[in-house]
C-alpha positions as CSV (number, residue, x, y, z in Angstrom):
1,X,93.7,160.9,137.4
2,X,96.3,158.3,136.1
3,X,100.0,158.3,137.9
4,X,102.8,159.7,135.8
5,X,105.7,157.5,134.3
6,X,109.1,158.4,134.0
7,X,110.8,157.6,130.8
8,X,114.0,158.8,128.8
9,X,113.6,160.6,125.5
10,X,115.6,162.1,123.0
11,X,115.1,165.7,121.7
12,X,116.9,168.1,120.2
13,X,118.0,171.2,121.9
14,X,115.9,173.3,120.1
15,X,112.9,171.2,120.8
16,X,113.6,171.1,124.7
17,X,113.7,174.9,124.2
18,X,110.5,175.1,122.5
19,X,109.1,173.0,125.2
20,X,110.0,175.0,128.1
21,X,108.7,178.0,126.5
22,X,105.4,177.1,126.0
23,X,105.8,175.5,129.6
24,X,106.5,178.7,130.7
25,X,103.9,180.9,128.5
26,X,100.9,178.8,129.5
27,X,102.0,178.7,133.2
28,X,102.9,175.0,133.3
29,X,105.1,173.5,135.6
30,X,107.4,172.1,133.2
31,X,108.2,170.4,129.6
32,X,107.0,167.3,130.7
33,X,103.5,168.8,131.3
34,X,103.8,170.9,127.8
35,X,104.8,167.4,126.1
36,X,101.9,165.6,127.8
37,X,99.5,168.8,126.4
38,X,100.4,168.2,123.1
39,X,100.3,164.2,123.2
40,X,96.4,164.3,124.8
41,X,96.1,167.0,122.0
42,X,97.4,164.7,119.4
43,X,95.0,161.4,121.2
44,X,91.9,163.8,121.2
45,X,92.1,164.7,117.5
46,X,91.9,161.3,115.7
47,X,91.4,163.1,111.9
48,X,94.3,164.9,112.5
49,X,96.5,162.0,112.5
50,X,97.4,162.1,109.2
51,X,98.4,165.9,109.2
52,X,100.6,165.2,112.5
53,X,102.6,161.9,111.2
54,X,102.4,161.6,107.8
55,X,103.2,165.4,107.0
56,X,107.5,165.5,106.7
57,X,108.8,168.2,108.7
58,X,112.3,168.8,109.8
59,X,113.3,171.7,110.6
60,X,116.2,170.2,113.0
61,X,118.1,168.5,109.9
């Protein structure tokens, strides 16, 4: 297994929320686990791509 990095992002409250609650639902230690889910997730599913980036979604604005 690869060594984790630390590195600073910016997200919005609500997101970090979001985060912590799926953390927390799926027993995960914390966001940073949840985010890392979701990013292999993302890696693994090459065809979704599109549907993931290209797809405008903002329900922070």
């Amino acid at each position: 297994m690869s060594e984790n990095v630390s590195t600073t992002l910016e997200l919005k409250n609500g997101q970090l929320a979001w985060l912590r609650e799926m953390a927390a639902k799926h027993s995960l230690p914390d966001e940073s686990k949840a985010l890392r889910c979701l990013i292999n997730f993302a890696r693994e599913k090459t065809s979704l791509e599109s549907a993931i980036f290209e797809e405008i979604r903002c329900p922070d604005c």
